[in-house]
N, C-alpha and C positions, 0 to 999 in steps of 0.2 A: 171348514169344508175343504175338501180335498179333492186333484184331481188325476189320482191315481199316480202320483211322481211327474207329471206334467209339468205341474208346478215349479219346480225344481227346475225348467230352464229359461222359465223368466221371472223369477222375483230377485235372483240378484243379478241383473241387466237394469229391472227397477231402480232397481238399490243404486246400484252406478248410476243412472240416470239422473237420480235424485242429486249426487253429491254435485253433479256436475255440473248440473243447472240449479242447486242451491234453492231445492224444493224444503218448505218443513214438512208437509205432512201430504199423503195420496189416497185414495181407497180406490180399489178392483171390485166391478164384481162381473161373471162370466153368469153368460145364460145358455143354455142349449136342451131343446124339446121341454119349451117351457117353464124349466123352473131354475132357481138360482143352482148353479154347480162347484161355484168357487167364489167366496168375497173374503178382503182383508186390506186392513190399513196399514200403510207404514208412514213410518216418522212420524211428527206432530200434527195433532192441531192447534195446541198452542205452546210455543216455544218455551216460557216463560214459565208458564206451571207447568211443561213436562206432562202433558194432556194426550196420550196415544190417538193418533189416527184412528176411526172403525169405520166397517163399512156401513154405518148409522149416520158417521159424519153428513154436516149439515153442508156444505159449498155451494157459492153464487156459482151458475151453470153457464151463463152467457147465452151468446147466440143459438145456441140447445133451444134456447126456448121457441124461437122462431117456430117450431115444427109445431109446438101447443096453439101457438094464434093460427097456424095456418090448419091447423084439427079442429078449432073453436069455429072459422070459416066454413070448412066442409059439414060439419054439425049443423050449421046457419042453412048452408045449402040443401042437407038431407029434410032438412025442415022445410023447405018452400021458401024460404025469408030472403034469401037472395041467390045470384048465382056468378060463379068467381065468372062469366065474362059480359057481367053487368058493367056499367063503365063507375069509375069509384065516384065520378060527381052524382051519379044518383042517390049515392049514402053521405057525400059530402058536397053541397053543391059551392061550397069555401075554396074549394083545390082549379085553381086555374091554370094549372099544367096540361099540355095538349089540345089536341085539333080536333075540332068536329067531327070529320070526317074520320081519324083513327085516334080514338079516345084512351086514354091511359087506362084497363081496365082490371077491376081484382088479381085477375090474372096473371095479366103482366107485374103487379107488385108481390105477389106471392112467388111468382118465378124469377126476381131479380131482372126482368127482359123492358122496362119502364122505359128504357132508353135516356135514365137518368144516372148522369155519374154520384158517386158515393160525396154526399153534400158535408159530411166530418160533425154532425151533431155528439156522436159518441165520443168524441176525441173531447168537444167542448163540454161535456157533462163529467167525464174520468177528470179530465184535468181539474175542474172547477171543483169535486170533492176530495180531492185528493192533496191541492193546494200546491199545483204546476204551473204551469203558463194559462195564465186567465187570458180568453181571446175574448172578451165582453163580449160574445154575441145574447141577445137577449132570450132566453129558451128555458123562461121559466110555467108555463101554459101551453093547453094543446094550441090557443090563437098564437103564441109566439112561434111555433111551430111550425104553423098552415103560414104566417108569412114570410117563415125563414125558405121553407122548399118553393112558396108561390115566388116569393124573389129571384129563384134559383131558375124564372125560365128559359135565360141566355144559356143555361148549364146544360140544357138535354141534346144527348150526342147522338143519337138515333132513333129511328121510328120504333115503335114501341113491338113487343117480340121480335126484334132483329139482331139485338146485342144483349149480352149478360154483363149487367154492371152490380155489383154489390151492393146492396140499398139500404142500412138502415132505417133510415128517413119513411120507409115504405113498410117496414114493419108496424113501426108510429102510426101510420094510418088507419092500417090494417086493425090495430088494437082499437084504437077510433070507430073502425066500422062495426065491430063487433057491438061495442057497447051500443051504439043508435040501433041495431035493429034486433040486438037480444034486449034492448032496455035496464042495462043492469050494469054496473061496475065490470071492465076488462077483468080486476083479477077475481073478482065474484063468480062472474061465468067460468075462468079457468077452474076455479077452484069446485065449482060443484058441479058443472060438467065435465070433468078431465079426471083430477084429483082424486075426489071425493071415490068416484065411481074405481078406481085404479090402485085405492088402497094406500093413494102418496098424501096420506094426513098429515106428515110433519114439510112436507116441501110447503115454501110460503114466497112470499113478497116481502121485501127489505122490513116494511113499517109495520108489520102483523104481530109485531111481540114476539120478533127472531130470536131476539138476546136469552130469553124467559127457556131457550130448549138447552138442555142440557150438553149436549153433543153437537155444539158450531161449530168448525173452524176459524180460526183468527186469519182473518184476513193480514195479508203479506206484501205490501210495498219491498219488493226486493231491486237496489242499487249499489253498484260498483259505489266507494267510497274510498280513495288514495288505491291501497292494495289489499281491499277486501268487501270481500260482498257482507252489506246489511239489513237485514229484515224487517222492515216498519210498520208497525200491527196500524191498521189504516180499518174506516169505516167502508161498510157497501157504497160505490163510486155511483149510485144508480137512484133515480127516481121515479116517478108513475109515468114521466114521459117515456121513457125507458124501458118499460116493463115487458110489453108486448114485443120487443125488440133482441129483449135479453138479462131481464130482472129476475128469474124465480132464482132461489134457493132448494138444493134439493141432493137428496143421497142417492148412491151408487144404487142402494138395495130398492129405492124407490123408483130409481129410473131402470131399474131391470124389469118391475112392471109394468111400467110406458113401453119399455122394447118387444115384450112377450105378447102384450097385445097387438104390436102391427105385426108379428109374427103369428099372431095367432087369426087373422083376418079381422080385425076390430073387436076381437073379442076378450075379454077378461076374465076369469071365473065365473063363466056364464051371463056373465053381463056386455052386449055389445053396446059399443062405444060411436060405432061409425058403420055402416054397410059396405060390404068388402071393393066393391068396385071403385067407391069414393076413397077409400083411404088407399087403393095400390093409386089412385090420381095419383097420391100425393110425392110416391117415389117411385112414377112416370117420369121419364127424362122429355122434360119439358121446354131448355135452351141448353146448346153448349156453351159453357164457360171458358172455352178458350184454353182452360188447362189441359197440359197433358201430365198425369202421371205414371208412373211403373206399372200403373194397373190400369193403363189405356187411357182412352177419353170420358174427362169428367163432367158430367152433367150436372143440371139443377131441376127439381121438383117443384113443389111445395115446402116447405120448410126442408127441405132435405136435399143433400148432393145423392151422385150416385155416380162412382165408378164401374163401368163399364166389365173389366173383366179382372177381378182378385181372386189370381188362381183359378179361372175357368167361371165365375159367377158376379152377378151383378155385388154390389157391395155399397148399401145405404148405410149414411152419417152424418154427422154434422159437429162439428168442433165449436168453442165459443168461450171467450175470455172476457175480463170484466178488468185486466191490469192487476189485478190483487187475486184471483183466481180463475181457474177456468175447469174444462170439461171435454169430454168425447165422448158420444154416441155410435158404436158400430156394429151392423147387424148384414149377415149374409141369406136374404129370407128364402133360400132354397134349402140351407142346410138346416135351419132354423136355430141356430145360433150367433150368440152378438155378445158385445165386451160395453160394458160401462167405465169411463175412469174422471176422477176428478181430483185437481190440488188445492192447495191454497198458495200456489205462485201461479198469478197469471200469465207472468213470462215466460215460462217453462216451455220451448216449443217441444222439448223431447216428450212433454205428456202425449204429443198426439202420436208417436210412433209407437206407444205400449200396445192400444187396442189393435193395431192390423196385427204387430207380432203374435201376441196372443190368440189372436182367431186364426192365424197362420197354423201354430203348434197344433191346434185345435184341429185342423184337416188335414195334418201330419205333412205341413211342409216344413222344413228348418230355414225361418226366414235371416237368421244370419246369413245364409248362402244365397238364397233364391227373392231376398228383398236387397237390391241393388243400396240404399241406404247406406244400410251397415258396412257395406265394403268399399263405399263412398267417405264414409263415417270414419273410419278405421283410417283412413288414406291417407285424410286432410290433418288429423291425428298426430299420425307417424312425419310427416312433413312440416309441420310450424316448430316453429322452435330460431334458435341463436346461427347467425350463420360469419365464417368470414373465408375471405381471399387467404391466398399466399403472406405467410408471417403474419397473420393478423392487418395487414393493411388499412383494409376495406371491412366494415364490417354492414351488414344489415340484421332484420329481421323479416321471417315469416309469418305473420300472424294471420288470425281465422277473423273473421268479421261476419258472424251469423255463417251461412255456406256456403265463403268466397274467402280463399287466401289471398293475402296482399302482401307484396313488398313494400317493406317500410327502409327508409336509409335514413340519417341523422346525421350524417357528416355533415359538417357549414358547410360546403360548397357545392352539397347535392342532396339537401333535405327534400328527400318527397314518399309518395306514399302510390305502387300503382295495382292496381289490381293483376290477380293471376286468373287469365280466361284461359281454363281447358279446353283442349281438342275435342275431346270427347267427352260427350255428357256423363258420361258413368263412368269416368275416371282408367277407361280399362289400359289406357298409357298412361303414363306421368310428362306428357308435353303437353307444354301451356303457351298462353304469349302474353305478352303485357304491350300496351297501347299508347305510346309516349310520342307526344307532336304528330299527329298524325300515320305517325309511324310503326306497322307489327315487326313486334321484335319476337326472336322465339326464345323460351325458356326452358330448360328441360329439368327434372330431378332424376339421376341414377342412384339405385339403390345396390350397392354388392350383395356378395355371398353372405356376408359377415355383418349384414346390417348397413354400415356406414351409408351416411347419402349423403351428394355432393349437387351443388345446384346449378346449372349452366345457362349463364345471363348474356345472350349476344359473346360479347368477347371473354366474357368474365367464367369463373370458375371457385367457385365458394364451397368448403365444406360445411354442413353442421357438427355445432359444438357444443351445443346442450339444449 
């Protein structure tokens, strides 16, 4: 599928991308009025047999999923069975989190606004199958569960719709509520109310007989090791406590049907799914989340964020990693187009900047220029690297640390390491300051005509040298 030469200005930004962050394998696939316009894999999905990426590939999706349990809720709701500002001990009367008086309710767990901070159950379940730091906490049942969060009620930081805290733990629930009042298996009801109806026959749950599809990817523990990144083919880090949180498995080409449908007002090939009013609920901006990004103030729904203005329009999505792989969902439902992408390195943050570029080119902006990123990107780049004083004296280094340079020094008599805080958030100078005893010191990098750049530390004066 082709999209008209389009193509041609992001699949090798992909490609870099990939080597960069030491992805094996990816798949694309573009929706617009509709129907698929553009799908394709690159690199592996499995390193070892040299197994091509497609856009068939199978990958754990992550917190993606959250939008399914919060669809399986509103389905509940369309039904009469319950309604998201019920209070959740009505479907659970186990959860002794909150006050009579303003009850923890659907609502608030579906919109992240519980007033409960992120309690680290994900952290404890990746680690535990993946064979990292065992924290023994006991979370192997939904009852070990209800008394890991009910212990957790010295944790609640605010009245309930007042703050957006990031919840796992609430997804859990939420998966919980489904099954008590549809009667039936969490991923039973996904699978034949969602799934089924949506044409995603091969998306599944870890233990459904994953292995048996032809087209998985091999999940990827990727780790620094001395001086080189290593790729450790690793099992799904994920169980049925999990599931409702951020367990399915599922392809690019599958989940371009789940996007077409909330583009299409719950509808599928004639079959609706949800009533239009209930599913824009769902990417209603429902708390702010305190984020601000390049595309404004970011919100939260229902299983879904929603940037405020990309390029003149709202812009629903939702990102989701599993540590071994992850996922991005992104859809602009005015112009009625959206990007699916998925790896099999969960660490990979650059997967999540592919879908905005892509739907950028897609309404004819060139987000090299007009996505602040890239030119952020580009900056931090051009400035790490080897640096020293006059005749080599003094030497340090600049290095990147995720999206923060630091100064690092090694000489015995002044090893340390300090952060470089920019002036300005989008980089548009090169002055920084670093924070040392209480004290701002300012940093600056000059850049000549001719390239060279030279670093200015308080009194000091350093060129780069490789």
């Amino acid at each position: 599928m082709s999209l008209g030469g389009l193509e041609e200005k992001f699949e090798g930004l992909i490609a870099d991308s990939m080597m960069r962050d030491h992805v094996p394998g990816l798949s694309l696939a573009v929706v617009k009025d509709g129907k698929v316009v553009y799908a394709r894999g690159f690199g592996a999905r499995n390193l070892k047999a040299s197994l091509q990426a497609t856009p068939d590939t199978l990958y754990g999706i992550g917190s993606c999923v959250k939008s399914f349990t919060a669809l399986a809720v509103m389905q509940l709701q369309e039904q009469g069975k319950l309604n998201v500002n019920d209070p959740v001990r009505k479907y659970l009367p186990e959860f002794k989190i909150g006050k009579e008086g303003s009850p923890i309710t659907i609502h608030h767990l579906l919109s992240h606004s519980s007033g409960i901070p992120d309690l680290g159950s994900a952290v404890v379940e990746i680690n535990r199958f993946l064979e990292g730091d065992e924290k023994w906490v006991p979370l192997t049942s939904f009852d070990d569960v209800m008394a890991f969060v009910n212990d957790a009620k010295d944790e609640v930081a605010a009245e309930p719709g007042t703050r957006f805290f990031y919840l796992n733990e609430g997804y859990t629930l939420l998966g919980r509520i489904v099954e008590k009042v549809s009667n039936i298996r969490y991923e039973d009801c996904i699978r034949e109310r969602i799934l089924k109806p949506l044409k995603m026959s091969r998306s599944a749950f870890p233990n459904e007989n994953l292995e048996k599809d032809a087209d998985v990817a091999t999940r990827y523990f990727v780790q620094r090791k001395e001086n080189t990144f290593v790729a450790t083919p690793s099992v799904f880090p994920l169980d049925r406590l999990a599931y409702a949180a951020g367990g399915l498995v599922s392809s690019v080409m599958e989940l371009a049907n789940y996007m077409i449908t909330y583009m299409s007002e719950g509808v599928f090939e004639g079959t609706r799914i949800l009533g239009s009013a209930l599913l824009k609920e769902m990417y209603k901006p429902h708390i702010d989340t305190g984020y601000s990004t390049f595309f404004g103030k970011r919100w939260y729904g229902y299983g879904w964020r929603i940037d405020e203005n990309f390029f003149g329009h709202e812009c629903v999505g939702h990102g989701g990693s599993t540590a071994v792989s992850n996922a991005d969902l992104l859809f602009v439902p005015a112009l009625n187009m959206g990007v699916a992408v998925a790896s099999n390195n969960g660490m990979a943050d650059s997967v999540y900047m592919i879908a905005p570029v892509v739907l950028a080119w897609l309404m004819g902006k060139d987000p090299m220029k007009e996505i602040p990123s890239f030119e952020i990107e580009r900056k931090i780049g051009m400035l790490a690297g080897e640096y020293e004083s006059y005749k080599g004296i003094a030497k340090i280094s600049v290095v990147r640390k995720g999206g923060i340079l630091f100064v690092e020094s090694k000489e015995k008599l002044s090893e340390q390491s300090l952060a470089l805080i920019p002036e300005s958030d989008r980089l548009e100078s090169l002055k920084f300051y670093l924070l040392a005893g209480g004290i701002r010191m300012p940093a600056e990098f000059v850049v000549d005509s001719s390239g060279k750049i030279d670093l200015y530390i308080e009194r000091n004066r350093f060129h780069k040298v490789k």
